[in-house]
C-alpha positions as a printed Julia matrix, in Angstrom:
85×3 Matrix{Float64}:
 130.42  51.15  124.61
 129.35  54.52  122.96
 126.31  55.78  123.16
 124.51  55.83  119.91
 122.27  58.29  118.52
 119.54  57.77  115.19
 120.19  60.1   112.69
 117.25  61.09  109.82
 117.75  62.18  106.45
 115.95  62.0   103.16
 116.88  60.46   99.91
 115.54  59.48   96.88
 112.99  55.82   97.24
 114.94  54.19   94.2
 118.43  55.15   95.52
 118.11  54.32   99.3
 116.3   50.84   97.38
 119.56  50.38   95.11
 122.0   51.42   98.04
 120.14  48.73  100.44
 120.43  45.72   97.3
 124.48  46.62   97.49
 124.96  46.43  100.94
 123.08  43.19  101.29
 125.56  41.82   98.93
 128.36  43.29  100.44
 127.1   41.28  103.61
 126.17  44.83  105.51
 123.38  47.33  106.8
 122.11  50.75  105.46
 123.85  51.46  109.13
 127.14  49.88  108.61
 127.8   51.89  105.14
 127.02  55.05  106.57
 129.17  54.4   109.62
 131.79  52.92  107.5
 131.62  56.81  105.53
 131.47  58.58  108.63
 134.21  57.03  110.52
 136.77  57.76  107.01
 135.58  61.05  106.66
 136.19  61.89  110.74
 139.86  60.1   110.3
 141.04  61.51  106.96
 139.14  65.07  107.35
 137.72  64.61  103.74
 135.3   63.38  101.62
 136.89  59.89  100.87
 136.09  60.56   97.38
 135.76  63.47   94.74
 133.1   65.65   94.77
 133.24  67.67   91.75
 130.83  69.97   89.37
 130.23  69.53   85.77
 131.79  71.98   83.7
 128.77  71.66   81.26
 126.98  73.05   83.81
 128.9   75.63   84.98
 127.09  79.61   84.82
 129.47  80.52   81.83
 128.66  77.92   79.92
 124.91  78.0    80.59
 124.91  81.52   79.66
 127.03  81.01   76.61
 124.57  78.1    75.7
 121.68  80.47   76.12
 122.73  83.36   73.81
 123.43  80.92   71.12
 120.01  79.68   71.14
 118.63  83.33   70.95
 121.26  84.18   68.53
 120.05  81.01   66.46
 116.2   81.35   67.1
 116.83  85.23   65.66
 118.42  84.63   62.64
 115.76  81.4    61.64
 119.23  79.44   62.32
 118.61  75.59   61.61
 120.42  72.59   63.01
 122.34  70.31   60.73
 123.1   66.82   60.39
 126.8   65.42   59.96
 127.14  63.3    57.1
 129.52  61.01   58.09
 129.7   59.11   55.17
């Protein structure tokens, strides 16, 4: 049998809560999930599932998103409502 290790790392109290309510439904440990993750990524050499940014986010938009609210602040600009009658 192989020698097994503990491993610490820190989440978030409500997500490690919500993450321990699933796997007690799924009829598993904390342990068992993270194993379960561990042992995919080790055999497929991946993530077993995207991992992607926002574009929202991304530093060109932020930026873009940040001159139009100086460019608006300026010029007294005012938002509008859509009247979508």
């Amino acid at each position: 049998m192989a020698q097994t290790v503990n491993v610490n790392f820190r989440m978030d109290s409500a997500l490690k809560q919500q993450m321990d309510s699933i796997c007690e439904e799924l009829g598993m440990s904390l342990t068992t999930a993270f194993t379960i993750f561990a042992r995919k990524v080790c055999r497929e050499k991946k993530i077993p599932f995207e991992v992607s940014v926002d574009p929202f986010y991304s530093k060109e938009n932020m930026d873009r998103l940040r001159r139009s609210i100086a460019q608006m602040e300026a010029t007294g600009g005012t938002i509008h409502e859509v009247d979508n009658a």
